[in-house]
C-alpha positions as CSV (number, residue, x, y, z in Angstrom):
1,X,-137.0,52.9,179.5
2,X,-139.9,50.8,179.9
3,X,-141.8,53.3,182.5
4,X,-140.8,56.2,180.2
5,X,-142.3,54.8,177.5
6,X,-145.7,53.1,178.9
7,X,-147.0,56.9,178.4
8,X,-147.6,56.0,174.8
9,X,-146.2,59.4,173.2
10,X,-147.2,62.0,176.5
11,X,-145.6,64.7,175.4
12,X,-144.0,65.0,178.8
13,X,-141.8,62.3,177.8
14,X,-140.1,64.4,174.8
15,X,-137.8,66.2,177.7
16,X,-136.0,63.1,178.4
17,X,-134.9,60.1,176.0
18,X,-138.1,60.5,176.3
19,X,-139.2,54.2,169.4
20,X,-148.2,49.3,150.4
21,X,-147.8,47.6,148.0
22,X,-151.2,46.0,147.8
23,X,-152.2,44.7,151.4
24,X,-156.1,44.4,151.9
25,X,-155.9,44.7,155.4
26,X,-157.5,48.2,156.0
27,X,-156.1,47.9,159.8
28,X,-152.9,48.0,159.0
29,X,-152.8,50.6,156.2
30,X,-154.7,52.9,159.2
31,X,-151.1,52.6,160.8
32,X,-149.4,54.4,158.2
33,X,-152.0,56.6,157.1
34,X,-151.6,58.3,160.8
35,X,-148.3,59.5,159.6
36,X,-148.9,60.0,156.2
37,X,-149.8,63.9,155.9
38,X,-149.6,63.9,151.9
39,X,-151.7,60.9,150.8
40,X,-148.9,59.3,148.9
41,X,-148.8,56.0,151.0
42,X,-145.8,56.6,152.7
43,X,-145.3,57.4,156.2
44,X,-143.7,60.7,157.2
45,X,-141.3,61.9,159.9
46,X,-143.1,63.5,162.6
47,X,-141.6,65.2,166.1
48,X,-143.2,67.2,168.6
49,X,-141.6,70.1,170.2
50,X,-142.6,70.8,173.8
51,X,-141.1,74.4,174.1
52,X,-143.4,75.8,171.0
53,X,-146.1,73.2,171.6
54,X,-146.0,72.8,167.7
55,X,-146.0,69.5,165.3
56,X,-143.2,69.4,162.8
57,X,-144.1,66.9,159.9
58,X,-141.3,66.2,157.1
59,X,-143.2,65.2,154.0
60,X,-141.6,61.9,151.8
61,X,-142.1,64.8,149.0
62,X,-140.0,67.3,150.4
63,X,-142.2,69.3,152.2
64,X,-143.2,70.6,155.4
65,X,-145.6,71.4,157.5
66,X,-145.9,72.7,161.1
67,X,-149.0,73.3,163.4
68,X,-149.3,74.5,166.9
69,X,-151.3,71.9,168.8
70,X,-151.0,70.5,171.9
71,X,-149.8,71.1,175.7
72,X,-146.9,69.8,177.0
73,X,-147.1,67.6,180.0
74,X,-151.0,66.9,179.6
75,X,-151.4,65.9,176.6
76,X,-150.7,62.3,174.8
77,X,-149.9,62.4,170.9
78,X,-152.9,60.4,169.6
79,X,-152.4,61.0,165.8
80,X,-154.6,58.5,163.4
81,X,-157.3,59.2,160.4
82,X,-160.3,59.9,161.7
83,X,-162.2,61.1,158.7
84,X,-161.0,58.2,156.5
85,X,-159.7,60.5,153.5
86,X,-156.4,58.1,153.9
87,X,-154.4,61.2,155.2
88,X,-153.5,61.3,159.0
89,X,-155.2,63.8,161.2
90,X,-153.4,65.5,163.7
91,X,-154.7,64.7,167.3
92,X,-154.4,64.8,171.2
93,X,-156.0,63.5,174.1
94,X,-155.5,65.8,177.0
95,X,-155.6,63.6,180.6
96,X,-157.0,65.9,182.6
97,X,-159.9,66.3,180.9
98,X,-160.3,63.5,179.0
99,X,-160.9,65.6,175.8
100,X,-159.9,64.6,172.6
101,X,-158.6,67.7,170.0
102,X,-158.6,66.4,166.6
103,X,-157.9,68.4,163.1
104,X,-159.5,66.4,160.2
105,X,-157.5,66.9,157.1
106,X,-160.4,66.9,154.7
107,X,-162.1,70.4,155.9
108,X,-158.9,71.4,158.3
109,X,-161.5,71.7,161.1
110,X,-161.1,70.8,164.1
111,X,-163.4,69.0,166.7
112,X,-163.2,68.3,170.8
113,X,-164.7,64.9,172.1
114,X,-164.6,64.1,175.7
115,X,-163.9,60.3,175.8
116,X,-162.4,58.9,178.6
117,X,-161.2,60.5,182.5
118,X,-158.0,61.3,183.8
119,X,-155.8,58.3,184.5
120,X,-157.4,56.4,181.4
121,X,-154.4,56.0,178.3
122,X,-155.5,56.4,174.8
123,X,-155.7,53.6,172.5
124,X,-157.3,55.4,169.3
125,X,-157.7,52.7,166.6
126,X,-159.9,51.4,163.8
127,X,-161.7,49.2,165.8
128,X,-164.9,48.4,163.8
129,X,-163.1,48.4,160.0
130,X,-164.5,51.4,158.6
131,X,-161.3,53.0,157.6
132,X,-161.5,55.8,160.3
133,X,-159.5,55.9,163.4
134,X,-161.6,55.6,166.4
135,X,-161.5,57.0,169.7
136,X,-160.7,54.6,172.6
137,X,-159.3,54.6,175.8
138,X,-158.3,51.8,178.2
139,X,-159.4,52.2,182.4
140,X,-157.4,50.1,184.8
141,X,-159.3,49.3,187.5
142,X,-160.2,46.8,190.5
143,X,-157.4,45.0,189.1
144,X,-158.7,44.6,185.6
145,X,-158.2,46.6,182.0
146,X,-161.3,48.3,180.8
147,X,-161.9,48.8,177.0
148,X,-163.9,52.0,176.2
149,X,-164.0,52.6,172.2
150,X,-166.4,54.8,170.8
151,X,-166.6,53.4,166.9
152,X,-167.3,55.8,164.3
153,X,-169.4,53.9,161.8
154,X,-172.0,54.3,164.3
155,X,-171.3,57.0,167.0
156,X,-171.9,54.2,169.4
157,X,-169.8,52.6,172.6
158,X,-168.8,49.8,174.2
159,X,-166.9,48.8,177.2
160,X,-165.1,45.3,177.5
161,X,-163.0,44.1,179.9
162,X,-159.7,42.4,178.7
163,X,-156.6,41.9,180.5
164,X,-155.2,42.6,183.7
165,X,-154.4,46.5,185.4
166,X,-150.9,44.9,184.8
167,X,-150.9,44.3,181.4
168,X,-149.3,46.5,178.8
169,X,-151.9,47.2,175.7
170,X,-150.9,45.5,172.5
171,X,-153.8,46.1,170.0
172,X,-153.2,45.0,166.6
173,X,-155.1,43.4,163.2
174,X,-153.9,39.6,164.2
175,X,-156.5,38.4,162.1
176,X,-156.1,40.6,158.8
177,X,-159.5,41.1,158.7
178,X,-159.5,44.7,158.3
179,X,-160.6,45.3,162.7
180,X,-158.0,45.7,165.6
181,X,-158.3,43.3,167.7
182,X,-157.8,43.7,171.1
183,X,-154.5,42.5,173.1
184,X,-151.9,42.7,176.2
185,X,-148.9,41.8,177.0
186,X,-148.7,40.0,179.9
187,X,-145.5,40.2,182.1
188,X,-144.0,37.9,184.2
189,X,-142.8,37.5,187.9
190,X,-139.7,39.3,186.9
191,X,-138.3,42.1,184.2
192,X,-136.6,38.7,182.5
193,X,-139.4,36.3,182.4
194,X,-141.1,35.3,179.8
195,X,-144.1,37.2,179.0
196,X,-147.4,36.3,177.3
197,X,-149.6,38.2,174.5
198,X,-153.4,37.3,174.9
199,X,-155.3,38.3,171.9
200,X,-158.6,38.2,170.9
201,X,-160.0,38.5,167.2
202,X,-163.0,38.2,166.0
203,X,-163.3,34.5,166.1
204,X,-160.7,33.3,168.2
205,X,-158.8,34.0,171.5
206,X,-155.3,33.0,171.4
207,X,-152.3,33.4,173.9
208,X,-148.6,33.2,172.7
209,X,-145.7,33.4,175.0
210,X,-143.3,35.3,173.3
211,X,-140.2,38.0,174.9
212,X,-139.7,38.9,178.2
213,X,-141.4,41.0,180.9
214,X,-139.5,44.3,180.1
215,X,-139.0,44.4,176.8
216,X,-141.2,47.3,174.5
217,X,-144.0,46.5,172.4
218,X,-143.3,47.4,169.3
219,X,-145.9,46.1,166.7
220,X,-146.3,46.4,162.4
221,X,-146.8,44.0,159.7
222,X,-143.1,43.2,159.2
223,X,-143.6,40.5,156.8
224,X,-146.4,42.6,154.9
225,X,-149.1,39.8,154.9
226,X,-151.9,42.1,156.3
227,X,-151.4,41.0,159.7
228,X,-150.2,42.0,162.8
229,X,-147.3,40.5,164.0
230,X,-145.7,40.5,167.2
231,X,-142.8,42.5,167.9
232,X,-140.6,43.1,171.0
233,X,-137.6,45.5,171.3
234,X,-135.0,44.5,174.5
235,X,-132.9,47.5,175.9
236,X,-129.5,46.8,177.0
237,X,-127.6,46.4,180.6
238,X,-126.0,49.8,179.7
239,X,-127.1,53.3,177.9
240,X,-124.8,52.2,175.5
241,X,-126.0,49.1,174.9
242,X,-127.8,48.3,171.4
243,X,-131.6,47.4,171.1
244,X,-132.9,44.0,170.1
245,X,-135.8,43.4,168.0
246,X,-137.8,40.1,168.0
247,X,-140.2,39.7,165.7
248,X,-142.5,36.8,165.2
249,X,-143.6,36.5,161.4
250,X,-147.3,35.4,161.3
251,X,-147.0,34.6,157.8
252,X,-144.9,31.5,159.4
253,X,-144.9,32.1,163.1
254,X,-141.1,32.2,162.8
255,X,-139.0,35.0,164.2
256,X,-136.6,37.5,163.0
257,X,-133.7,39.0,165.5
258,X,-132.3,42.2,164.7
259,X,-129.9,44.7,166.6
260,X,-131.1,48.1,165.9
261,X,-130.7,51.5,167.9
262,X,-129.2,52.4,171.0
263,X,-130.7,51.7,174.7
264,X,-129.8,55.3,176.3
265,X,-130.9,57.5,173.4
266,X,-133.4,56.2,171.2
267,X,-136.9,55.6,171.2
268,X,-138.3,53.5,168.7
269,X,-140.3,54.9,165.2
270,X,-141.2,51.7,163.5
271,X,-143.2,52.8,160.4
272,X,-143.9,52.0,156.2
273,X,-141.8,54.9,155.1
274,X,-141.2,53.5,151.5
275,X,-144.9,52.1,150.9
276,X,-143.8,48.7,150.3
277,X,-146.9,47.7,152.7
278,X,-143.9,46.3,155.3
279,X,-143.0,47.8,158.9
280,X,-139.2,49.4,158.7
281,X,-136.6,48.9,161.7
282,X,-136.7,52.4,163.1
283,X,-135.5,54.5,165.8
284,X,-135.5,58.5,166.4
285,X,-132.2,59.6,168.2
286,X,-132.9,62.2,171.2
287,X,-128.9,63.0,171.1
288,X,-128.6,64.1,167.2
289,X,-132.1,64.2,166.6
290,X,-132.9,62.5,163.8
291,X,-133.9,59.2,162.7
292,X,-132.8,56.1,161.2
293,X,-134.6,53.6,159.4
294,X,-133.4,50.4,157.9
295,X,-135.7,48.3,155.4
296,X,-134.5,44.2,155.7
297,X,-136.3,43.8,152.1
298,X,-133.7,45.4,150.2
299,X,-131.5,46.3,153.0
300,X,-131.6,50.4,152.2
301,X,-130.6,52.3,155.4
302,X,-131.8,56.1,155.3
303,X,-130.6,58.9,158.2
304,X,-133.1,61.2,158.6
305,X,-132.1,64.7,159.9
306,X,-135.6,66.0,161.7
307,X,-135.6,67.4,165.1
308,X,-133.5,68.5,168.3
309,X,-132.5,67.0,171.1
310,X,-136.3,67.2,173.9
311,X,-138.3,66.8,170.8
312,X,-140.3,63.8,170.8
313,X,-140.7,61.4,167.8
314,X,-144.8,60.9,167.6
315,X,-144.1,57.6,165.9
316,X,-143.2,56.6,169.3
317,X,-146.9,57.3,170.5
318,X,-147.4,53.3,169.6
319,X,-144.7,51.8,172.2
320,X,-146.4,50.3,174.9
């Protein structure tokens, strides 16, 4: 599912299978705060549906809410909180015009940016610490990954070069210093070598080998220490083979293996959905539609019925 899923959440992909407490780290609350439409610190259960176009948000209250927004099989899912209220902003980048649709959930107005060019993929973060998503694609070309973020604290650009046209993005707070940090994951000579992440902070460029060539990215803070920590998820030989996740703590640069989801059917939706401040095992099931999340904390394990079978689970937008 690897090729499937490199489209980072294109909502073409939702017609086949197609994954706190009190943390400082600003970066990593900005993960949650994309899914969490009610501004109670918890992450909420979001799918697209392709035939309607329309957003389908379940609320850790109890309620919903639905908006039409979107076009199927041009658009990527590129939901984050780019007015910094806390509360996440639904958004899409639309490839063949590099346009960016975004309604900000503190005036429920919406705006249209053109940042990037068809064949660029979205990489919308907090880039400069400011609490506020920002716009950002990634170019690959002449062999090389090009960085284009736009950073809202200033309405200025950049573009940096990092990584190879090969590489699989991977950007992340590392550092816990509030700024993602740009990062790849580097494959290997085959789908079972061992791959490497090459990150650079703000201070320091490191390079960890760590999972192999095909597994999915599939980053959080897992051991809720502010950082970034790197996470893999390896399919199976089979459909009906179960998922693996590997996680390497950086609280202790130890890892954590856990079987979780099924390779044929599920796409992964790693989120905070209690507000603990830690990343939950999750997974979005394209044959029952609906999800299930497991917290290794206290080891609570909650089904989730939101969505049919084509929908696609936006969580899933941050599987690389």
């Amino acid at each position: 599912m690897r090729s499937s899923l490199a489209g980072l959440g294109r909502s073409v992909l939702a017609a086949m299978f197609v994954a706190v407490l009190a943390i400082p780290s600003a970066a990593q609350v900005s993960l949650r705060d994309a899914f969490d439409s009610d501004g109670d610190d918890k992450a909420d259960y979001y799918i697209f549906r392709p035939e309607n176009s329309r957003w389908y948000i379940l609320r850790s209250g109890g309620t919903i809410r639905q908006q039409d927004w979107g076009v199927p099989n041009e658009d990527w899912m590129v939901p984050g909180d780019y007015d910094g209220d806390g509360i996440g902003d639904i958004a899409v980048w639309r490839e063949t015009t590099g346009a960016w649709y975004r309604i900000f959930s503190t005036t429920n107005t919406f705006t249209i940016h053109i940042w990037g060019v068809p064949g660029d993929q979205p990489i919308a973060r907090d880039y400069d610490g400011d609490g506020k998503t920002d716009m950002a694609v990634v170019r690959r070309t002449g062999g090389n990954m090009i960085w284009y973020l736009f950073y809202s604290s200033t309405n200025g650009f950049e573009g940096r070069q990092f990584g190879l046209a090969t590489d699989y993005t991977a950007p992340g707070d590392y550092d816990g210093d509030g700024k993602f940090d740009l990062a790849v994951q580097r494959p290997g000579a085959t789908g079972t070598s061992e791959s490497t992440f090459y990150i650079q902070t703000t201070t320091a460029f490191t390079v960890i080998p760590f999972g192999q060539s095909n597994d999915l990215v599939a980053p959080g803070d897992w051991d809720g220490d502010g950082k970034t920590d790197i996470a893999v998820v390896r399919e199976g030989s089979t459909p009906t083979s179960n998922l693996t996740w590997y996680v390497r703590r950086s609280s202790d640069s130890q890892m954590t293996i856990f079987t979780w989801g099924v390779t044929g059917t599920d796409l992964l939706a790693q989120n905070d959905y209690d507000g603990d401040g830690k990343t939950e095992y999750g997974i979005w099931r394209n044959s029952d539609g609906k999800f299930y999340v497991f917290n290794p904390v206290n080891g609570n394990f909650n089904v989730v019925n939101w969505g049919q079978p084509n929908d696609f689970p936006i969580a899933s937008y941050d599987t690389h």
